[in-house]
VEXVEXPA-687551 format. One line per 2 residues: their letters; for each residue x, y, z of C-alpha. Coordinates in Angstrom, 1 decimal. Example, Ala and Ser with C-alpha at 12.3 -4.5 7.8 and 13.67 -1.06 7.14 Angstrom:
BEGIN
as = 12.3:-4.5:7.8 ~ 13.7:-1.1:7.1
end
This chain:
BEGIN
xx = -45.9:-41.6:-12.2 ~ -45.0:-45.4:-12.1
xx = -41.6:-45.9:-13.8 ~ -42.5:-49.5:-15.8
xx = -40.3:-52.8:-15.4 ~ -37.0:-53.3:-17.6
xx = -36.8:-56.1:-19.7 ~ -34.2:-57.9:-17.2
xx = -36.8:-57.4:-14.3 ~ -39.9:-58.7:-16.7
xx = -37.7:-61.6:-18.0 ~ -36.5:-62.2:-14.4
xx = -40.3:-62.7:-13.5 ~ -40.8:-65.5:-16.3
xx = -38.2:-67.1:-15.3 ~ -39.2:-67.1:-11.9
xx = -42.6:-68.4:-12.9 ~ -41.2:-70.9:-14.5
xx = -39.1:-72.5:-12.0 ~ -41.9:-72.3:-9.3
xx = -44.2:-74.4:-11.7 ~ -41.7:-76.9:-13.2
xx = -38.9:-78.2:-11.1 ~ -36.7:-79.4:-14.5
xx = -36.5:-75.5:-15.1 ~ -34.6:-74.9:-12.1
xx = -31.8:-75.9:-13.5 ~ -31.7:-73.8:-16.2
xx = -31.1:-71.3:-13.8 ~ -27.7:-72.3:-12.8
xx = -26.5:-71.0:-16.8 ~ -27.9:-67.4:-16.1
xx = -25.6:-64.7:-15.7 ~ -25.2:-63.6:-11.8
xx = -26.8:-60.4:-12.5 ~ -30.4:-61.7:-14.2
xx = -30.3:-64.3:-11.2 ~ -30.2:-61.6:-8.7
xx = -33.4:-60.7:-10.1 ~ -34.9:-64.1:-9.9
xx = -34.1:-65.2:-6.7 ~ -36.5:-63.1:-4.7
xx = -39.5:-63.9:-7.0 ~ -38.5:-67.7:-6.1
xx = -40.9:-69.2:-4.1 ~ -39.6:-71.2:-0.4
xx = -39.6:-74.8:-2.3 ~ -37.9:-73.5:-5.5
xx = -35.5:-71.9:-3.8 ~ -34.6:-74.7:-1.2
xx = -34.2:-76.9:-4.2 ~ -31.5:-74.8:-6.0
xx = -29.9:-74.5:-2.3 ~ -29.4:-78.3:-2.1
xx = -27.7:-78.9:-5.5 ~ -24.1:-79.2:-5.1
xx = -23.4:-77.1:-8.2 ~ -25.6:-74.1:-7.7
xx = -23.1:-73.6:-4.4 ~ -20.3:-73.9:-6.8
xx = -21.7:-71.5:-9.3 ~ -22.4:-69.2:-6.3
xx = -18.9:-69.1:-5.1 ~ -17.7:-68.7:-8.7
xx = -19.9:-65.6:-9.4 ~ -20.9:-63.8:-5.7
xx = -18.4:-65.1:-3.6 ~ -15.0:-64.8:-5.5
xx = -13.3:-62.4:-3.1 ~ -14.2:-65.2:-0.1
xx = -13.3:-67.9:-2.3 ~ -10.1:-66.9:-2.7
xx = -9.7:-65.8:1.4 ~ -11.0:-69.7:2.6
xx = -11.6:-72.7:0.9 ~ -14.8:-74.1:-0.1
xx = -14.6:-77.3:2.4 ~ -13.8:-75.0:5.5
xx = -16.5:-72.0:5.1 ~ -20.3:-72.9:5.8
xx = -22.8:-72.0:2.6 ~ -24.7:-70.3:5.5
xx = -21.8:-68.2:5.8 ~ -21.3:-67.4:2.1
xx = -25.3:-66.6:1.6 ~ -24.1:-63.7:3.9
xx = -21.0:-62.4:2.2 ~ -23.1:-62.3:-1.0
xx = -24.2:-58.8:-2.0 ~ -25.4:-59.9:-5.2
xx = -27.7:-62.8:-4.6 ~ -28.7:-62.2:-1.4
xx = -30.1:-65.2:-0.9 ~ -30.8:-64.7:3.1
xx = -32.5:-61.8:2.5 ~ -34.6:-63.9:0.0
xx = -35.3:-66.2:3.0 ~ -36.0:-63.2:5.3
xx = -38.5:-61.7:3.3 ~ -40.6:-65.1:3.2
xx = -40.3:-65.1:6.5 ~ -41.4:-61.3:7.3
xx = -44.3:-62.3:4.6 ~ -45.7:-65.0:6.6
xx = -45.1:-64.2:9.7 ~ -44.9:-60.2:9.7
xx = -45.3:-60.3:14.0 ~ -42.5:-63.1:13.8
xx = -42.6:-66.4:14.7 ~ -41.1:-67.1:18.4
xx = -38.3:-64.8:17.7 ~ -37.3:-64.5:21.2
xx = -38.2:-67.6:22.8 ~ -37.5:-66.4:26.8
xx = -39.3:-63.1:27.0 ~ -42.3:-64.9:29.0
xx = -39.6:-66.4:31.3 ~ -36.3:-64.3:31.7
xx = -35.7:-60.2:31.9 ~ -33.9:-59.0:29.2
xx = -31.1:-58.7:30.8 ~ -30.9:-62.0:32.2
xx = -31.5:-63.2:28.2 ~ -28.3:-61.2:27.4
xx = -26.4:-62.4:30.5 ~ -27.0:-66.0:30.0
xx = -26.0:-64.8:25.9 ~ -29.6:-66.1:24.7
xx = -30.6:-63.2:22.5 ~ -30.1:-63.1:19.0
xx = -27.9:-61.8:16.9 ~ -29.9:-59.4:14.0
xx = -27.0:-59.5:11.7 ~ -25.9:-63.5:12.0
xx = -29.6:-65.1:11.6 ~ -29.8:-67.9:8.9
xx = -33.5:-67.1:7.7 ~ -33.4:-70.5:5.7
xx = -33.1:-72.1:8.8 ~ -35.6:-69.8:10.8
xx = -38.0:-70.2:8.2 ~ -38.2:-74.4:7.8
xx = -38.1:-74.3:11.7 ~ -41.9:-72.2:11.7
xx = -42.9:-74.4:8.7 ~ -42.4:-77.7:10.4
xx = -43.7:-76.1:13.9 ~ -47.0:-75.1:12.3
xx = -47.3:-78.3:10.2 ~ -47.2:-80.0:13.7
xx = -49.3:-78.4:15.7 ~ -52.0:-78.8:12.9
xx = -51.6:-82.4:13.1 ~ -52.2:-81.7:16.5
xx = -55.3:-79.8:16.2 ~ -56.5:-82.6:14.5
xx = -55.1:-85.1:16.5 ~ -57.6:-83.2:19.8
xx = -60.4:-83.3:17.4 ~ -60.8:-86.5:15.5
xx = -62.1:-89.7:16.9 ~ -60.2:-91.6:14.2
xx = -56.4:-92.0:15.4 ~ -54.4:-92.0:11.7
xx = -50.9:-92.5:12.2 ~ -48.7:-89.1:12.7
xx = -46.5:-90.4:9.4 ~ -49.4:-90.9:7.0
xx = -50.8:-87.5:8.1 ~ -51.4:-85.3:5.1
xx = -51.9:-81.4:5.6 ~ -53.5:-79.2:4.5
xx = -53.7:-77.5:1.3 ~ -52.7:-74.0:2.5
xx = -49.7:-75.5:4.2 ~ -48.5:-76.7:1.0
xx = -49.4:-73.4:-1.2 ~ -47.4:-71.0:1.2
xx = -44.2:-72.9:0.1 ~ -44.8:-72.9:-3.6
xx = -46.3:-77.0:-3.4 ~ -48.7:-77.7:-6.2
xx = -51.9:-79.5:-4.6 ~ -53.8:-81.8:-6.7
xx = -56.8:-83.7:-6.4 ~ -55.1:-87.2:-7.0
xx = -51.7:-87.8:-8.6 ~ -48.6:-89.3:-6.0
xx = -46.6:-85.9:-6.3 ~ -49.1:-84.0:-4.1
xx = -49.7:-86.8:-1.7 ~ -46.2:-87.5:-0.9
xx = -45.3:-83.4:-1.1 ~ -48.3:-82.8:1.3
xx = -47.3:-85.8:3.5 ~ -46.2:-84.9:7.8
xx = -43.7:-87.7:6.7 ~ -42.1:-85.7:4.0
xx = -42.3:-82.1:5.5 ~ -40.4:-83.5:8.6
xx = -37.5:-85.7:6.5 ~ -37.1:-82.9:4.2
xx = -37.1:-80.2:6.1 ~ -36.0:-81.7:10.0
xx = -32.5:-80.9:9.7 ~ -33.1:-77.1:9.9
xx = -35.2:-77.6:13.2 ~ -33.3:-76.3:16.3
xx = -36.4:-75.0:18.3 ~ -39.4:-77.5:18.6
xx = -42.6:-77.3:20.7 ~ -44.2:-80.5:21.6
xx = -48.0:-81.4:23.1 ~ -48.5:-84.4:24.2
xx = -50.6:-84.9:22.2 ~ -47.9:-85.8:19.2
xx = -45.9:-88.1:21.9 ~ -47.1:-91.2:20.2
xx = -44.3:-94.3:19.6 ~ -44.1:-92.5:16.0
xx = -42.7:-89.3:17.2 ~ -39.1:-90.4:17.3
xx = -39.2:-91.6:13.5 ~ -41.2:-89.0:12.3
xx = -38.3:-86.5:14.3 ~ -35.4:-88.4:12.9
xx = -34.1:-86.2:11.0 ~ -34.0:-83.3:13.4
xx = -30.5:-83.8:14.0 ~ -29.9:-80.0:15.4
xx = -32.1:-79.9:18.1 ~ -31.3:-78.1:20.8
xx = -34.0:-76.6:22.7 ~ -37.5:-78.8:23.5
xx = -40.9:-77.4:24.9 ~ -43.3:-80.0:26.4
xx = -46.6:-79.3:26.8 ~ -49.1:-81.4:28.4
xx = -47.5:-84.4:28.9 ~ -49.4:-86.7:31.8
xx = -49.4:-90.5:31.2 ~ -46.9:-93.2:31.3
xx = -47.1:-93.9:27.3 ~ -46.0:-89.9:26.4
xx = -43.0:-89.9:29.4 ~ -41.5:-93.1:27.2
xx = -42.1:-91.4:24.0 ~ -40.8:-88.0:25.0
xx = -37.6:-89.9:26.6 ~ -36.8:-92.2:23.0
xx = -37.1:-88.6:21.4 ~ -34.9:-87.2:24.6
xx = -32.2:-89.8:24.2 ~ -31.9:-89.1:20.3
xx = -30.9:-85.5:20.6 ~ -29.2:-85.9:24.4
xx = -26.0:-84.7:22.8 ~ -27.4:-81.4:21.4
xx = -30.0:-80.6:23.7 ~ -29.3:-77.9:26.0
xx = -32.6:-76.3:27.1 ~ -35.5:-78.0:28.1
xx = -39.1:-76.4:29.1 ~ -41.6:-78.2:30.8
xx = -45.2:-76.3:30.7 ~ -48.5:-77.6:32.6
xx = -46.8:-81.6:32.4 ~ -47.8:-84.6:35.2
xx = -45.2:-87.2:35.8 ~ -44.8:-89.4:38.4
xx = -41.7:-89.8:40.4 ~ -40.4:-92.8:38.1
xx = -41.4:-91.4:34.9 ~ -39.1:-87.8:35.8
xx = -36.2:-90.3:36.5 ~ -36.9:-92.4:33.2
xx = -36.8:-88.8:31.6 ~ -33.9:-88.0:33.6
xx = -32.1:-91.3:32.8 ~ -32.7:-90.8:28.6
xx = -30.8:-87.3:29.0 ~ -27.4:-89.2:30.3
xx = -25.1:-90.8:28.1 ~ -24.3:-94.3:28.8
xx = -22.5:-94.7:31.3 ~ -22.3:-91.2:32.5
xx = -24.0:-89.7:35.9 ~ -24.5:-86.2:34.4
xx = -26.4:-84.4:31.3 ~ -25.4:-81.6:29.0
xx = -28.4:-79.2:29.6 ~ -27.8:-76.0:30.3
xx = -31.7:-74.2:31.0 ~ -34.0:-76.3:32.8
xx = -37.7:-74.1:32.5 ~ -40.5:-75.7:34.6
xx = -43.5:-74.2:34.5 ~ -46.9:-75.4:36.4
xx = -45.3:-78.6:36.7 ~ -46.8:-79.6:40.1
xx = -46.1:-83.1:40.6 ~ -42.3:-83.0:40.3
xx = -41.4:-81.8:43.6 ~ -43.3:-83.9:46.1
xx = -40.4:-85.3:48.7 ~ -38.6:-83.2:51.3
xx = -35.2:-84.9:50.9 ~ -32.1:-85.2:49.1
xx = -33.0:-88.3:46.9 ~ -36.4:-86.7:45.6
xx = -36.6:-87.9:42.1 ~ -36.5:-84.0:40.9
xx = -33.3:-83.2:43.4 ~ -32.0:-86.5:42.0
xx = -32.6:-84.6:38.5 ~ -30.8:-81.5:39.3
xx = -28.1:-83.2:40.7 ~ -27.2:-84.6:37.3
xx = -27.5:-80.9:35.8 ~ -24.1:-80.2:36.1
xx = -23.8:-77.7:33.7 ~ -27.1:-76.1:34.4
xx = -26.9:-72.1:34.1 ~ -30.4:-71.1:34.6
xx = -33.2:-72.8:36.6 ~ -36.6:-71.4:36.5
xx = -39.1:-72.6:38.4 ~ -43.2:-71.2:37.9
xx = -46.2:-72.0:40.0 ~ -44.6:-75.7:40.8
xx = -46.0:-75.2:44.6 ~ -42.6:-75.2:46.1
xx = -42.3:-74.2:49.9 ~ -39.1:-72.0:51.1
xx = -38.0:-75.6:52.7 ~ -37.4:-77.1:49.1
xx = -35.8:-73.5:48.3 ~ -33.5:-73.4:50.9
xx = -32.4:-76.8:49.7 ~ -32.1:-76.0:46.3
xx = -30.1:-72.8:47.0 ~ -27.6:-74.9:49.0
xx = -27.6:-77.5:46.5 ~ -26.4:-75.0:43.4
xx = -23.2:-74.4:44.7 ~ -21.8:-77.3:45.1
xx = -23.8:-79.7:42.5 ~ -25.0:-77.1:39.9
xx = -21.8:-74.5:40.0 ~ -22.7:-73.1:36.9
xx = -26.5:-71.4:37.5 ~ -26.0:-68.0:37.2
xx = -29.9:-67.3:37.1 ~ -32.4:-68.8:39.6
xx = -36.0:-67.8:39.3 ~ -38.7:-69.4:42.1
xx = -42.1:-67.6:41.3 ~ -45.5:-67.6:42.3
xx = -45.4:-70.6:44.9 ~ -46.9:-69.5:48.1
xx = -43.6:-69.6:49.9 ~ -45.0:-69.0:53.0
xx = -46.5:-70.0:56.7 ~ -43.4:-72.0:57.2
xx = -44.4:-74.6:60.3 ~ -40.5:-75.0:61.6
xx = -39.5:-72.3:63.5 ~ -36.1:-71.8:61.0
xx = -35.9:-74.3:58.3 ~ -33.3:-72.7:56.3
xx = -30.8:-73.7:59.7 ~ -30.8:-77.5:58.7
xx = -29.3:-77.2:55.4 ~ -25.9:-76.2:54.8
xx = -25.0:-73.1:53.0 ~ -21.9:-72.1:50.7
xx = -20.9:-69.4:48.9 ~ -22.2:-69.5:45.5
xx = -19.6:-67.9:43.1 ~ -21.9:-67.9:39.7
xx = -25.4:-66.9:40.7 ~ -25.9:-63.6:39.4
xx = -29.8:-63.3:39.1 ~ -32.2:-64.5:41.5
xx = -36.3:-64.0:41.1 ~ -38.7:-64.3:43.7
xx = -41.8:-62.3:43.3 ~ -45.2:-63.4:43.6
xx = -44.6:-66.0:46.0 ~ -46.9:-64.6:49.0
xx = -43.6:-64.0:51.6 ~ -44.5:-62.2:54.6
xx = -41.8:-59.8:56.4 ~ -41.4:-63.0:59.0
xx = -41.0:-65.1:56.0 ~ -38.3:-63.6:54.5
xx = -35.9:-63.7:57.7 ~ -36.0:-67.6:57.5
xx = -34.3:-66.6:53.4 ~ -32.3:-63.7:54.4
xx = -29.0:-65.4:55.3 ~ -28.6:-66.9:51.9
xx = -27.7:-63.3:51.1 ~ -24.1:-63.4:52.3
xx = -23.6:-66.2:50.2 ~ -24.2:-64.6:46.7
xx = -21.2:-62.0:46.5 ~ -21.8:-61.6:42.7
xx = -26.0:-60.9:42.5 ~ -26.7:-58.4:40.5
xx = -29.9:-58.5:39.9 ~ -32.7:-59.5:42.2
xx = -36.9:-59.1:42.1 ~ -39.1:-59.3:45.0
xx = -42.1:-57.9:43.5 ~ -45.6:-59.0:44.6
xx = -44.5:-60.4:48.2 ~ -46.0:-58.3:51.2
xx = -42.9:-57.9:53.0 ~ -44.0:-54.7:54.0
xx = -41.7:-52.2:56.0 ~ -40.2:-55.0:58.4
xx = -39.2:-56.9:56.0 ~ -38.1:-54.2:53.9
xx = -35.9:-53.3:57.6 ~ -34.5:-56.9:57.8
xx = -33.7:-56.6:53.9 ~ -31.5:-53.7:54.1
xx = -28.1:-54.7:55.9 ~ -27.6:-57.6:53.2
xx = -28.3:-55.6:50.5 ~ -25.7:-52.9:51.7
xx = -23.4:-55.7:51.1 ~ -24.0:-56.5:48.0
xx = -23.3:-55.1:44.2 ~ -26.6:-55.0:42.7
xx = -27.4:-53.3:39.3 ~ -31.2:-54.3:39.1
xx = -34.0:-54.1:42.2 ~ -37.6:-54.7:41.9
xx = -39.5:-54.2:44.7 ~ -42.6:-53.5:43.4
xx = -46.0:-54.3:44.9 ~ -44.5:-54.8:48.0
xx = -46.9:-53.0:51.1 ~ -44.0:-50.5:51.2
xx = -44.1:-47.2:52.7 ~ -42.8:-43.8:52.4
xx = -40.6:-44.1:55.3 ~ -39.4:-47.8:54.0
xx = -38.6:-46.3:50.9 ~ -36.6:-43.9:52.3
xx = -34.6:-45.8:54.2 ~ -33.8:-47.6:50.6
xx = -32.9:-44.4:48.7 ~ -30.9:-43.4:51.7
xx = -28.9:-46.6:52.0 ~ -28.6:-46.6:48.0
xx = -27.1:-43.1:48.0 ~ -24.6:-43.8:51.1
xx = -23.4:-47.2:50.3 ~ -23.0:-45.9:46.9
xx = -24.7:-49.2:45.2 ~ -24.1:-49.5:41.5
xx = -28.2:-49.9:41.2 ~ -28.8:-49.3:37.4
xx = -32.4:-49.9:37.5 ~ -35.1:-49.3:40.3
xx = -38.3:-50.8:40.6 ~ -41.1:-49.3:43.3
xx = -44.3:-49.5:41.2 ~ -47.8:-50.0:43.2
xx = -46.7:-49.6:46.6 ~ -48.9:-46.0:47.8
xx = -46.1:-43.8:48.8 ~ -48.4:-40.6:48.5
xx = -47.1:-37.4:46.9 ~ -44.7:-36.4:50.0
xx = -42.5:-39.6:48.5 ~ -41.6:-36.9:45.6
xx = -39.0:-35.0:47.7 ~ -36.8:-38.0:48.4
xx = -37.2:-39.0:44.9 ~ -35.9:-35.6:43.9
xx = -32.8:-36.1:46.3 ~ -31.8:-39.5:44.6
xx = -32.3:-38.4:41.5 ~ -29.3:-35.7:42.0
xx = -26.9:-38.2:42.9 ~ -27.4:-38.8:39.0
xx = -26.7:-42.8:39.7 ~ -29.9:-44.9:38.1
xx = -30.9:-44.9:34.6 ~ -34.1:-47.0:35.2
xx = -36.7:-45.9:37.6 ~ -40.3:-47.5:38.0
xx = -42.5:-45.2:39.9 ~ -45.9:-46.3:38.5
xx = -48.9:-46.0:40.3 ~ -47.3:-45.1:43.9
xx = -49.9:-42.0:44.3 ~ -47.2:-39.6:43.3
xx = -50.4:-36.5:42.0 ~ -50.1:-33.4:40.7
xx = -48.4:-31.9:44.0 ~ -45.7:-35.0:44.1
xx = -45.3:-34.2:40.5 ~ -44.6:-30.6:40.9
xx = -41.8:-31.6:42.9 ~ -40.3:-34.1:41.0
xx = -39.7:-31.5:38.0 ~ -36.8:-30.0:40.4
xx = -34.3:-32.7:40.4 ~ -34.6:-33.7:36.3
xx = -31.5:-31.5:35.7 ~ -29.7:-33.7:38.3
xx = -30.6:-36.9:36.1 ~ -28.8:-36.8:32.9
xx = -28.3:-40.7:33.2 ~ -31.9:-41.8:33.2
xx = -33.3:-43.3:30.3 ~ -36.3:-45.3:31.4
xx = -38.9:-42.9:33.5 ~ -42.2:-45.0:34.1
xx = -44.8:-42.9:35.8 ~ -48.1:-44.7:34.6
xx = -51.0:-44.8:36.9 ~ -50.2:-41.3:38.6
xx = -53.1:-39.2:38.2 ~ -50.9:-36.4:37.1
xx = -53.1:-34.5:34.6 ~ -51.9:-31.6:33.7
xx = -48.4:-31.5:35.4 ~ -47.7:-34.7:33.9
xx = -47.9:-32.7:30.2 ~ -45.9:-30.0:31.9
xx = -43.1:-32.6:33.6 ~ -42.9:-34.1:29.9
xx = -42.2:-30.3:28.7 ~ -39.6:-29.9:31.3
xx = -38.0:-33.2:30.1 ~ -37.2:-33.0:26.7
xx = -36.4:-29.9:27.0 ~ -32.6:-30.3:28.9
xx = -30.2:-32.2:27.7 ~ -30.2:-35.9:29.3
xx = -30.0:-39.4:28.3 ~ -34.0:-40.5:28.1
xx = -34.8:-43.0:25.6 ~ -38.4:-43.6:27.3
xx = -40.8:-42.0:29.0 ~ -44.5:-44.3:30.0
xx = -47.6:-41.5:30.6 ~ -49.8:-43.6:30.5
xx = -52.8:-44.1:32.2 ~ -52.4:-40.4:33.8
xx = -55.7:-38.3:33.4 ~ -54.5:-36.5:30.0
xx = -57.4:-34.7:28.4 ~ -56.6:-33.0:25.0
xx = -55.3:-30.1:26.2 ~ -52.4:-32.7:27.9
xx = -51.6:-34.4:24.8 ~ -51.8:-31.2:22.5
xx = -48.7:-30.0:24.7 ~ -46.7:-33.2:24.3
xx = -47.2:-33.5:20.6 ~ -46.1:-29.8:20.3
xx = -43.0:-30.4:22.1 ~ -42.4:-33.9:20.3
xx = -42.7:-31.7:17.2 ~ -40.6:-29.1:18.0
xx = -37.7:-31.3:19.4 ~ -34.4:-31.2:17.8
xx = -32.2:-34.1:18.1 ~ -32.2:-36.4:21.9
xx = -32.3:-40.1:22.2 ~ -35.9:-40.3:23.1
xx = -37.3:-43.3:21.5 ~ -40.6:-44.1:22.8
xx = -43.5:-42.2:24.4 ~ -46.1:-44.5:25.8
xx = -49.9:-42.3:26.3 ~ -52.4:-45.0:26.5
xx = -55.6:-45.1:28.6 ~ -55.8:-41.6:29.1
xx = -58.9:-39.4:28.5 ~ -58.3:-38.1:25.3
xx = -56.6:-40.1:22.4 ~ -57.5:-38.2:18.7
xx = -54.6:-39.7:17.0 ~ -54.9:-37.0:14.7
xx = -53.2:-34.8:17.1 ~ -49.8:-36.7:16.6
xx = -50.3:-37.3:12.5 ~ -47.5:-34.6:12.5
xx = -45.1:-36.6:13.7 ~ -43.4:-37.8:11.0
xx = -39.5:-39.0:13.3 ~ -38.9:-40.7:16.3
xx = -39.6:-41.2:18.8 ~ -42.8:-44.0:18.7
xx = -45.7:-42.3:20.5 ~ -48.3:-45.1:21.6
xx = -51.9:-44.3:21.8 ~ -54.8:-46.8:22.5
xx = -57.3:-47.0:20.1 ~ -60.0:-46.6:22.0
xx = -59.6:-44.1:24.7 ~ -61.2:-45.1:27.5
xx = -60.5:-43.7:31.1 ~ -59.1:-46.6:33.5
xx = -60.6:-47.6:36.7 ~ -58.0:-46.5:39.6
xx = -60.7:-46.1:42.1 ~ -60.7:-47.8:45.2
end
């Protein structure tokens, strides 16, 4: 039975009404007792709440009643209110934020802005991730708000014949209900409220993160962005023409000191307009910028010169401080790669991650073009990426030196090249020398006996290899016994085995070595065709102890018998650290067999279970 609401609660909601309706109620708010306004707070909507957060004595009254003990540790002056909204227990004022945000955007809004781009461990190495605990949801939230009231202006902007000015824009209504903005027919309150003008004044300071079409690069942009005075990280989309360059660089200049990440997605510049862009990053007088992640992505026109005073090596050259440098589907050759890689040692010291992918780097017409530029040791790249670019096994030797020169790599992907097993043969000696913790090889031509000569140098060189990728190269069920061997030496805790023809036999095999494994926690055998012997290898596995957080079955012939077995065992499981069980595409997928499950870990089903097309 439905307990009903106290009379604090139901006079909290008046209140609460109130203030959302009538802005000269608000302040009657700041004379409420701290224990009726932690009622009211999270019935507030976004606008009536940023309004109490910008007068200077509902901060005051906060320290005074939620924040004494912190009051009395630092001073007022010296501790940010974002800060204090956290030490409040009370109030809890950015949880008031986060639920608006969860509200409106329950999938989140961009939370992690570099899972398209970087692994997740190169987002923790280059300290990108966020922080759960230390988020400022006011500041998340304004950030989406402005975003989306900017990309409708340029949804409107792509269809409308009639060019209105981007400050005299006026949204629309549901863009001014979500935040608690009255909308009325006439009247100047809820034309200058529902004005692009106003949303970006008002709420441009919180704006750190900002995506930008070309579309919006118009000689208003950089009033109309004015007030974004914490920007640090720009996206441009789609810019092509000389009038958007000059209008992305006045925006540029304006936030040079701030900026430290930059993305450019499917742009066209010429040579002079990347140097005029190049140029509004510097301060005066100064040969270098502060950015510090330089994303290109299907960029084509930037790298068109084989030399040392191309515009975009001219660009890079004043990247001092660059740490990451990602390049995607640019069409760069393994000429302009070898340069680049000699070039980040001595002009960009800093890169730590270097990512060149999917730009047909091969058919190289010099017999060894990696001899006529110099090479030195690079002391801070840690992660390099090169799959997808085409490279043969003849085209890698013309890269392979570059090796010796990267003492700290420690993570490096290869995936979707045909090296095949000479180049897998020409590969090995450097990476004997090196301390890698991550290795993709995936989709790679490799066979058995390649792969074995891996695991074998893995094993006696003793690598610290955390995580091993081999996914869709056919190794055949035989592959399963030198599997089994380097699983006993117990060393990697990732392994991607997906789709390598592994089969009921290979997987019968495989079952031997899981007591030898107690540090693997991510087993992907998707794609296998194991049937039944995949239910019973899932049996075999949470029953011993080990460290398995996830297990990926998917796509692997289960029919109901299969997945009856793994939701018994899921049932009957006491305690582990298995978190996730991924099942989809197999034959049968009655989610009612798993309705049972009431703890972790996550099973994944597809909804529709359809049997996937692995034929040849």
């Amino acid at each position: 039975m439905a307990t009903s609401a106290s009379l604090v609660e139901l006079c909290g909601r008046a209140m609460a009404e109130l203030a959302n309706r009538d802005a000269a109620k608000r302040e009657e708010l700041f004379r409420l007792p701290s224990e009726l306004l932690a009622h009211i707070i999270p019935l507030l909507s976004p606008l009536a709440l940023e309004s109490l957060l910008t007068q200077s004595y509902f901060k005051l009254s906060f320290v005074e009643n939620c924040g004494r003990t912190h009051a009395k540790q630092h001073s007022i002056v010296k501790r940010s209110f974002h800060t204090m909204m956290h030490g409040c227990s009370l109030c809890c004022l950015n949880g008031a934020w986060k639920r608006h945000f969860e509200k409106r955007w329950p999938s989140g809004f961009k939370k992690l802005r570099f899972d398209t781009l970087l692994a997740s461990t190169e987002v923790v190495l280059l300290n990108l991730h966020d922080n759960e605990a230390l988020i400022d949801w006011r500041q998340r939230f304004w950030e989406a708000h402005v975003q989306e009231c900017l990309n409708d202006a340029v949804a409107r902007i792509s269809t409308s014949h009639h060019q209105k000015p981007l400050c005299d824009m006026i949204l629309p209504n549901h863009l001014s209900l979500v935040i608690g903005c009255e909308v009325a027919n006439s009247g100047t309150r809820a034309s200058v409220t529902s004005c692009l003008n106003h949303i970006c004044c008002q709420f441009g300071k919180h704006v750190r993160y900002l995506r930008l079409r070309g579309a919006l690069c118009t000689m208003e942009l950089s009033i109309l962005l004015n007030s974004c005075t914490d920007l640090q990280h720009i996206v441009c989309s789609h810019v092509d023409n000389v009038i958007q360059v000059e209008c992305l660089c006045l925006l540029l200049s304006q936030n040079r000191g701030r900026l430290h990440i930059l993305e450019f997605q499917n742009c066209r510049y010429s040579e002079d307009g990347l140097l005029k862009i190049c140029g509004s990053l510097k301060a005066d007088g100064e040969d270098h910028c502060l950015l510090q992640h330089l994303f290109v992505h299907s960029s084509r026109t930037l790298l068109t010169r084989r030399s040392n005073s191309s515009p975009f090596m001219c660009f890079l050259h004043a990247c001092r401080y660059l740490r990451s440098l990602v390049l995607i589907d640019n069409q760069v050759d393994l000429v302009t790669v070898s340069e680049l890689l000699s070039t980040i040692p001595i002009r960009m010291s800093h890169v730590s991650v270097f990512h060149v992918r999917e730009n047909e780097l091969m058919g190289l017409t010099a017999p060894s073009c990696s001899q006529s530029f110099q090479r030195n040791v690079s002391l801070s790249l840690k992660a390099l990426d090169m799959r997808s670019n085409n490279i043969s096994s003849q085209d890698i030797e013309e890269f392979l030196p570059y090796f010796g020169f990267m003492p700290l790599l420690e993570l490096l992907n290869l995936s979707d090249n045909p090296l095949g097993d000479r180049g897998l043969k020409a590969l090995l000696p450097y990476l004997g020398l090196l301390k890698l913790s991550e290795l993709s090889l995936s989709a790679c031509n490799l066979s058995m006996k390649g792969v074995c000569s891996l695991l074998d140098l893995i094993t006696t060189v003793k690598l610290p290899l955390r995580s091993l990728s081999l996914s869709h190269n056919y190794l055949g069920s035989l592959m399963a016994n030198s599997l089994a061997n380097f699983l006993h030496h117990g060393m990697v805790e990732r392994l991607d085995i997906g789709d390598i023809g592994l089969g009921i036999d290979g997987c019968l095999a495989l079952q031997s070595a899981l007591n030898e494994a107690p540090s693997l926690s991510h087993f992907n055998l998707r794609e296998n065709r194991l049937g039944s012997a995949g239910a019973a290898l899932f049996s075999k596995l949470v029953a011993i102890p080990n460290s398995l957080k996830v297990i990926d079955l998917s796509s692997n012939l289960f029919d109901r018998q299969c997945l009856q077995s793994v939701a018994f065992q899921l049932i009957s499981l006491q305690g582990g650290m298995l978190e996730l069980v991924d099942l989809r595409n197999n034959r049968a997928q009655d989610l009612k067999i798993f309705e049972n499950i009431k703890k972790p870990p996550q099973v994944l089903l597809s909804e529709v279970g359809n049997l996937y097309d692995d034929d040849p």
